[in-house]
C-alpha positions in Angstrom: 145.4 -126.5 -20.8 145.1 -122.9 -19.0 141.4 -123.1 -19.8 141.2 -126.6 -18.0 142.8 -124.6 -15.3 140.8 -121.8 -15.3 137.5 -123.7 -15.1 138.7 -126.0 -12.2 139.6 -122.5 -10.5 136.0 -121.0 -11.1 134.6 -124.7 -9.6 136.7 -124.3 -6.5 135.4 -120.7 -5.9 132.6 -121.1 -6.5 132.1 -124.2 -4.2 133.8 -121.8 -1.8 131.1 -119.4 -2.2 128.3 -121.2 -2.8 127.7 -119.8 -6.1 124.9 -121.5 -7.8 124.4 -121.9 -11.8 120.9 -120.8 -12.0 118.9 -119.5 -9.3 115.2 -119.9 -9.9 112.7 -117.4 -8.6 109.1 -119.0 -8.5 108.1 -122.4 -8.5 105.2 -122.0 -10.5 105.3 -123.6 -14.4 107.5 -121.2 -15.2 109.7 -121.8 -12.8 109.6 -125.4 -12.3 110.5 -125.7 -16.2 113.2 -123.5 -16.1 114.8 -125.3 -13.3 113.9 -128.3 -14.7 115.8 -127.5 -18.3 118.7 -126.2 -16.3 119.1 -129.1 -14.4 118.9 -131.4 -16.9 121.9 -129.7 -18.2 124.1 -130.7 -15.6 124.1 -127.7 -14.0 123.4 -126.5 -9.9 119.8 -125.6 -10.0 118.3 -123.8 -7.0 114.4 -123.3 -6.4 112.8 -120.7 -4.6 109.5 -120.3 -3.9 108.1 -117.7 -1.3 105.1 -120.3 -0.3 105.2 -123.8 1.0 104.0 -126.4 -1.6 101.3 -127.5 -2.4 99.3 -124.1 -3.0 96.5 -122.7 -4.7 96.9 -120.4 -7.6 93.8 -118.8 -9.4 93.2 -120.6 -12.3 91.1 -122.3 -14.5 93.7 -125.0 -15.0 92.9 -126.3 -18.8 95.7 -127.7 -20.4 95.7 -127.3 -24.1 97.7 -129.0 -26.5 100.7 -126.9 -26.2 100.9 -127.0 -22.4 101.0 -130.9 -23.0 103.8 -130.9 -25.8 105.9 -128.7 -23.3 105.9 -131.0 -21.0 109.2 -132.9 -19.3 109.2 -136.9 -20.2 107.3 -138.7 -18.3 105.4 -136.5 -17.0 101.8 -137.8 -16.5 99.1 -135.1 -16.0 96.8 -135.2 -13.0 93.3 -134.8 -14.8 90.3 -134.3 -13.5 88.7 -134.3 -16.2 88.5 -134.8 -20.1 87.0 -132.2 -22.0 85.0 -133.4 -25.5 82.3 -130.9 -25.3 82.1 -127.2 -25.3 78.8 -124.9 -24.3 78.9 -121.3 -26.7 76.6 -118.8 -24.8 76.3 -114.8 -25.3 76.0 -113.4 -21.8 73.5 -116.1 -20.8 71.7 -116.3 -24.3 71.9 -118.5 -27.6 73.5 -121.3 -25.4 74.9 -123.9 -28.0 77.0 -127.0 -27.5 79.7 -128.1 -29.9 81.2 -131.7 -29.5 84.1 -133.7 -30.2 84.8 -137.3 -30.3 88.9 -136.7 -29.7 89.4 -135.0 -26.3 90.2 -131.7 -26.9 92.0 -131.0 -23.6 92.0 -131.4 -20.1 91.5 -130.2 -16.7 93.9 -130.2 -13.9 94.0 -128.9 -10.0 97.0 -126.5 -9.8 98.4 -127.1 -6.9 99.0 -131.1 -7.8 99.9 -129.9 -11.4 102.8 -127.6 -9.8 103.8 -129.9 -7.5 104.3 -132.7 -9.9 106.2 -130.2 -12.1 108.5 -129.2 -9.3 109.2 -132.9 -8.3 110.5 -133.8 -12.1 112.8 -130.4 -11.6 114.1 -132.1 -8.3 114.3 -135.8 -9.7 116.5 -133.4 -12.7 118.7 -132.5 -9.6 117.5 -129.1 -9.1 116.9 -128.2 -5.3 114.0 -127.0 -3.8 113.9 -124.0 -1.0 110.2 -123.2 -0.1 109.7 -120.0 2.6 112.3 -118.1 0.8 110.4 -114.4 -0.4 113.0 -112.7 -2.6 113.3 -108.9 -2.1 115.6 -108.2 -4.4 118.7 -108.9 -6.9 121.7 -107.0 -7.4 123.9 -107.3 -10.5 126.4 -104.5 -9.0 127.8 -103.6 -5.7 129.2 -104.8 -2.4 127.4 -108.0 -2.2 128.3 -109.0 -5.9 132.3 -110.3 -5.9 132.6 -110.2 -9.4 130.6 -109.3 -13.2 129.9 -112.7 -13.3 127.7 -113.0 -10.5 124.4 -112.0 -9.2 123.4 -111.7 -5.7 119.7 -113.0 -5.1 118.9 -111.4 -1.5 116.0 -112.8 0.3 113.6 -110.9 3.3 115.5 -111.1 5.9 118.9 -110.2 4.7 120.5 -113.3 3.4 121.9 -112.9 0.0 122.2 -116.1 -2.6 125.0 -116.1 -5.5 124.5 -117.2 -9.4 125.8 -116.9 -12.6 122.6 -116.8 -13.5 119.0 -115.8 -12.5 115.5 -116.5 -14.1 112.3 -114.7 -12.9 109.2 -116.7 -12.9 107.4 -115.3 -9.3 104.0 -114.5 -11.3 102.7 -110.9 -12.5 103.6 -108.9 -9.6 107.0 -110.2 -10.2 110.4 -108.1 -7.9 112.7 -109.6 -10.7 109.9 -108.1 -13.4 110.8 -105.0 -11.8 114.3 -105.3 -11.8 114.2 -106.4 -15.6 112.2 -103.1 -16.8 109.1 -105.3 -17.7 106.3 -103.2 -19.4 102.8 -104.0 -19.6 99.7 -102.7 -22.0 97.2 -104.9 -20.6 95.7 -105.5 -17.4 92.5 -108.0 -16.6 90.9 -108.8 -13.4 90.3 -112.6 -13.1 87.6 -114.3 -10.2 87.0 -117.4 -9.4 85.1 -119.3 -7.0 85.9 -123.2 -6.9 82.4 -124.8 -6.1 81.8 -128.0 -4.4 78.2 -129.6 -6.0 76.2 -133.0 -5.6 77.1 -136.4 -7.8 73.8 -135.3 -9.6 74.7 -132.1 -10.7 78.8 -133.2 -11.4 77.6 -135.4 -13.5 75.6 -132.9 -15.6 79.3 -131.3 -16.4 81.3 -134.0 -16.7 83.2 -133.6 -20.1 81.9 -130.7 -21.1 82.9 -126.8 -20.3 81.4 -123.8 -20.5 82.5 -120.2 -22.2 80.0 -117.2 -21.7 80.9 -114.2 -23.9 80.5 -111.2 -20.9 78.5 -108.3 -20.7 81.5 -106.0 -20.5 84.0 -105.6 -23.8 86.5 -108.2 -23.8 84.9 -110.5 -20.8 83.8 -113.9 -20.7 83.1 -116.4 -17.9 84.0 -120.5 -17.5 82.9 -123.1 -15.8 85.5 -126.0 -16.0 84.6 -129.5 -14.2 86.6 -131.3 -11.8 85.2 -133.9 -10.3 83.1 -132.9 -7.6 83.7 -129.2 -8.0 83.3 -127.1 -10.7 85.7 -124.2 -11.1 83.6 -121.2 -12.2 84.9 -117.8 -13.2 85.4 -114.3 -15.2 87.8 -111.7 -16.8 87.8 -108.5 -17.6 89.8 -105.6 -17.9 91.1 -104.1 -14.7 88.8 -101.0 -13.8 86.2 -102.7 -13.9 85.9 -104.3 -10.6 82.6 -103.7 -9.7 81.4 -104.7 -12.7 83.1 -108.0 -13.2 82.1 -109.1 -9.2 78.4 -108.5 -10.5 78.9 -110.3 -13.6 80.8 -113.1 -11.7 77.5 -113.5 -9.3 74.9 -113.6 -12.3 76.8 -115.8 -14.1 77.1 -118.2 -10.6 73.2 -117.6 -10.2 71.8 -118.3 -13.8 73.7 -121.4 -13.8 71.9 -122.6 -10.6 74.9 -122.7 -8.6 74.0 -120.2 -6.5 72.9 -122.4 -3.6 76.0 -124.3 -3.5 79.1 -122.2 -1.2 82.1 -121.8 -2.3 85.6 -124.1 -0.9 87.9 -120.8 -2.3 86.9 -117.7 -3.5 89.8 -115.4 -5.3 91.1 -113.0 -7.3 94.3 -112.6 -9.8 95.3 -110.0 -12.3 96.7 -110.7 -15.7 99.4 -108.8 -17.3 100.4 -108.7 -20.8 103.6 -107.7 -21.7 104.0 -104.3 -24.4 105.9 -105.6 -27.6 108.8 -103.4 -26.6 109.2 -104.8 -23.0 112.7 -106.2 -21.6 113.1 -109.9 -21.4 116.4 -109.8 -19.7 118.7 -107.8 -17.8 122.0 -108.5 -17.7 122.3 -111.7 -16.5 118.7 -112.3 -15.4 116.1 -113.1 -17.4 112.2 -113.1 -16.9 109.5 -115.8 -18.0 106.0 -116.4 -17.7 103.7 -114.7 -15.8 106.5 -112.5 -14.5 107.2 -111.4 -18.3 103.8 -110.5 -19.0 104.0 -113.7 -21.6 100.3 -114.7 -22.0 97.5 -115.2 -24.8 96.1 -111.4 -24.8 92.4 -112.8 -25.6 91.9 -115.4 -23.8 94.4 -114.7 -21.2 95.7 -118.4 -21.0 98.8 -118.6 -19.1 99.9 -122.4 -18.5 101.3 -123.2 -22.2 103.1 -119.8 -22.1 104.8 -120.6 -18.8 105.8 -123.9 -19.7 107.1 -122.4 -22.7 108.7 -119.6 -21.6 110.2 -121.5 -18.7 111.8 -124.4 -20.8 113.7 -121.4 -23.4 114.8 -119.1 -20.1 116.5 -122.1 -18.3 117.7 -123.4 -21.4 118.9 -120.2 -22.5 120.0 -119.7 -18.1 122.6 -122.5 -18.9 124.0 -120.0 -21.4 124.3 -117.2 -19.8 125.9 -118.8 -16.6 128.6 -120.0 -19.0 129.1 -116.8 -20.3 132.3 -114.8 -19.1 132.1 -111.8 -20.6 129.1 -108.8 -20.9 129.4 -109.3 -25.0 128.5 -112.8 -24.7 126.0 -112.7 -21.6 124.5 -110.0 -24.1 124.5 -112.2 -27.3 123.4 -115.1 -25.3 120.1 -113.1 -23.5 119.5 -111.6 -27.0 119.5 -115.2 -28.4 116.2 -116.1 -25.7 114.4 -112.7 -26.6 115.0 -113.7 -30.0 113.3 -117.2 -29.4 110.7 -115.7 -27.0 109.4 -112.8 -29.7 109.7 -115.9 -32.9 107.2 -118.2 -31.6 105.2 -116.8 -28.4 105.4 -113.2 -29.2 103.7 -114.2 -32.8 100.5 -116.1 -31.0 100.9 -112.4 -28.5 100.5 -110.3 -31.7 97.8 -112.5 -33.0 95.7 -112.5 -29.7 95.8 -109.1 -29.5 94.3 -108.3 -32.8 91.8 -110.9 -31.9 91.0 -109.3 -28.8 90.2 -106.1 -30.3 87.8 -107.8 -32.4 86.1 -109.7 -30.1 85.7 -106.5 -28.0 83.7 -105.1 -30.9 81.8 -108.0 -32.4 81.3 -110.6 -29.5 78.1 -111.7 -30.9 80.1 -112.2 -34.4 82.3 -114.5 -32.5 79.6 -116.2 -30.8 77.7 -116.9 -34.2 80.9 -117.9 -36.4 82.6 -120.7 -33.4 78.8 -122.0 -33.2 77.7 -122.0 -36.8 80.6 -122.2 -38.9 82.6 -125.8 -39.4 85.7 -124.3 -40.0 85.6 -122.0 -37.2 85.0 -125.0 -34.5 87.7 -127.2 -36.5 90.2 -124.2 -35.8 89.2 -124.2 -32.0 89.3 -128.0 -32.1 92.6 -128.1 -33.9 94.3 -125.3 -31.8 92.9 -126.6 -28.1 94.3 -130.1 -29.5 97.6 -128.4 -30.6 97.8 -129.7 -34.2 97.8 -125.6 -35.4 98.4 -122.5 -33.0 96.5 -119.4 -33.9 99.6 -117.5 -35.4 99.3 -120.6 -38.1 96.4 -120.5 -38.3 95.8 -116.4 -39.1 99.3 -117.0 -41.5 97.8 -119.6 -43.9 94.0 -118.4 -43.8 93.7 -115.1 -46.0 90.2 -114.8 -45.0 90.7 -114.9 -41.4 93.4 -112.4 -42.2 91.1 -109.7 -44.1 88.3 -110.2 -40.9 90.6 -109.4 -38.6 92.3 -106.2 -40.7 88.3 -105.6 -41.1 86.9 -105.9 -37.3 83.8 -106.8 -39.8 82.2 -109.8 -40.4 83.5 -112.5 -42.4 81.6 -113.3 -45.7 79.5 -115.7 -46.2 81.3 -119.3 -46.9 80.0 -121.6 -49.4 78.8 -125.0 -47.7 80.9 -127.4 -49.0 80.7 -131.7 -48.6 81.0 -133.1 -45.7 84.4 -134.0 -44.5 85.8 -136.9 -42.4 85.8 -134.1 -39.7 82.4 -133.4 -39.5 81.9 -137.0 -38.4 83.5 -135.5 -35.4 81.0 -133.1 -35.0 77.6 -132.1 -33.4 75.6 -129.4 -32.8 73.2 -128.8 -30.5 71.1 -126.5 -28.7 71.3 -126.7 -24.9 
């Protein structure tokens, strides 16, 4: 009966006091996930996001298999396009296309995509504050009236209460800071998003592009959307110059040159170091704002759904805690989950990374001349396997990678029901 009491009390107060359950920092896919798992727990979910809605974000905006399995019901994805067709090329040479009858995945417009995903938070009950730049949280101090409370204060002074906090406002993230999040990895990403003719459109539609860069690690996309084509590169950071000149060649062998650009932008990726923070207390970090990303390809979206569902489900937790020893146990609980399934395909991407760096052209030849090597991109873009899987229950994938050497030569075998679903061609 005193515990009946004593929540009722904390209810009260915090009515009093406007204490929120969760605060979300960043409305983003990160963001918008965690508020919407939170609020589909019952709990008061508030929003912020520094921008007003809808806005661009640079990104290629493919949305793989996993992205689409972490999404909230109902949810029905703005495509622009279908991808069944992918274009191999080396910096420019031994172009070959690879195609697939099932769609392998599709392309979306960010700034719908996040929209919609913010909408299903709201239609959850969370609410939405948009202008709101967070400068800092506190966990201690004068503006914090008890343990169980953090004090989210925004630019210009005013100060928000929760039991709970999640950090999902990208890779230069405040609440990042505040967390103690460390980074080993850094990429540059451009992009131009290119407005072109019906004719040429139509020359794309359904099928994307990866160039293999000139520089270590790099490659360059062109993803369709209708009537624009979203065309860019990565590369590590310090090499700006470099990856601006790649960015251009790549734009001009492609015959694109003529055509000007609607946006032109730039974004840097940050991967998190295996022994970086997730939480702090009683804030926790996701996405972007984690550093949680596929080291060698950089993809972000299906981490940040992710990441966002576990930290708002794990949020929910954490708020209810009212002790440190079970805010602790509970934070532990959504590292735990973070490191068990995303921190795995992390490990994984960065050994492939390193390999790639070395042996692009190995890369190149195995995706475009190898059946199983295209099933395994198939499979994992479709999300039927992730590459952790994948590495895990192929030894020979495992000794190439231990090896950064070629993989030996496999014996052709019949053909399967699979390769129905295949072609290959030279473009």
């Amino acid at each position: 009966m005193s515990g009946e009491n004593s929540s009722a009390d904390d209810v009260q107060a915090d009515d009093v006091q406007r204490v929120w359950d969760v605060v979300v920092v960043g409305a983003g896919p990160a963001g918008a996930s965690a508020a919407y798992a939170a609020a589909v727990a019952g709990r008061r979910v508030l929003l912020l996001e520094k921008a007003e809605l809808p806005r661009y974000k640079t990104c290629g905006g493919g949305i793989i298999g996993p992205s689409r399995d972490a999404l909230p019901p109902g949810f029905e994805l703005p495509l622009k396009d279908r991808v069944h067709a992918v274009t191999f090329s080396n910096n420019g040479r031994f172009t070959r296309t690879r195609r697939s009858k099932q769609m392998m995945f599709g392309l979306i417009n960010r700034p719908e995509f996040d929209q919609q995903l913010v909408e299903h938070a709201q239609k959850a009950g969370a609410e939405l504050r948009t202008g709101a730049a967070v400068q800092r949280v506190e966990q201690h101090g004068s503006a914090v009236p008890d343990r169980r409370t953090v004090a989210v204060v925004l630019q210009g002074g005013e100060t928000l209460l929760a039991r709970a906090v999640v950090g999902a406002d990208g890779s230069a993230s405040r609440i990042g800071a505040h967390v103690g999040v460390k980074v080993d990895q850094v990429d540059l990403g451009l992009e131009a998003e290119i407005p072109v003719p019906e004719t040429v459109a139509e020359d794309w539609k359904g099928r994307v592009l990866i160039d293999w860069g000139p520089m270590p690690g790099s490659y360059g996309w062109v993803f369709p959307k209708g009537d624009t084509l979203t065309v860019g590169v990565i590369s590590a950071r310090g090499e700006g110059a470099a990856t601006k000149r790649y960015l251009e060649d790549f734009i001009a062998r492609l015959g694109l040159a003529g055509f000007e650009p609607s946006i032109s932008s730039g974004h840097l990726t940050r991967c998190r170091a295996d022994d970086s923070p997730l939480s702090r207390g009683r804030v926790l970090v996701c996405g972007d704002a984690a550093g949680l990303l596929e080291p060698w390809t950089r993809e972000g979206i299906s981490f940040a759904l992710r990441s966002g569902r576990l930290a708002g489900e794990w949020a929910v937790r954490i708020a209810e805690a009212h002790d440190a020893v079970d805010t602790r146990r509970q934070a532990l609980n959504y590292a735990f989950a973070i490191k068990a399934g995303l921190g795995v395909e992390m490990s994984v991407g960065k050994r492939m990374l390193a390999v790639f760096e070395r042996r692009p052209g190995l890369f190149h030849a195995v995706l475009t001349g190898f059946r199983p090597a295209w099933r395994a991109f198939k499979e994992i873009t479709q999300g039927r396997t992730s590459l952790g899987e994948l590495i895990r229950s192929h030894p020979l994938a495992q000794r190439a990678l231990t090896a950064f050497g070629p993989e030996p030569a496999a014996k052709e075998t019949a053909p399967t029901e699979d390769q129905a679903d295949e072609e290959t061609v030279t473009s």
